[in-house]
C-alpha positions, 0 to 999 in steps of 0.5 A: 548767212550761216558762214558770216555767222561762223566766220564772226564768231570765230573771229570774236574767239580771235579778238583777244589773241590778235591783240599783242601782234597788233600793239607790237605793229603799232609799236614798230610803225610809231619807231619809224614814223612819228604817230599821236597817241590818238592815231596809235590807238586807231591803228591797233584797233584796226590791226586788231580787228584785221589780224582776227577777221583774218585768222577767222577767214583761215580757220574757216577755210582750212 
């Protein structure tokens, strides 16, 4: 439990610089493929969320 705990609240230091890598995916996928402004938002929140939880993995782990 203690290194969900951990993981989380390093993943909540994360969330703010995860979001620019995420709108600039998003950004490149809508260039490819038509997406509604409903799925774009979705997708960066996702990636978003995704990005964090990963970095929060890395620095968990290294």
């Amino acid at each position: 439990m203690k290194e969900i705990v951990i993981t989380l609240v390093f993943m909540m230091a994360l969330l703010a610089f995860a979001v620019f890598p995420a709108v600039k995916l998003v950004e490149f996928i809508s260039k490819k493929r038509e997406l509604t402004h409903k799925m774009q938002n979705f997708l960066t929140l996702l990636f978003t969320v995704s990005i964090a939880f990963c970095g929060a993995l890395f620095l968990k782990f290294v």
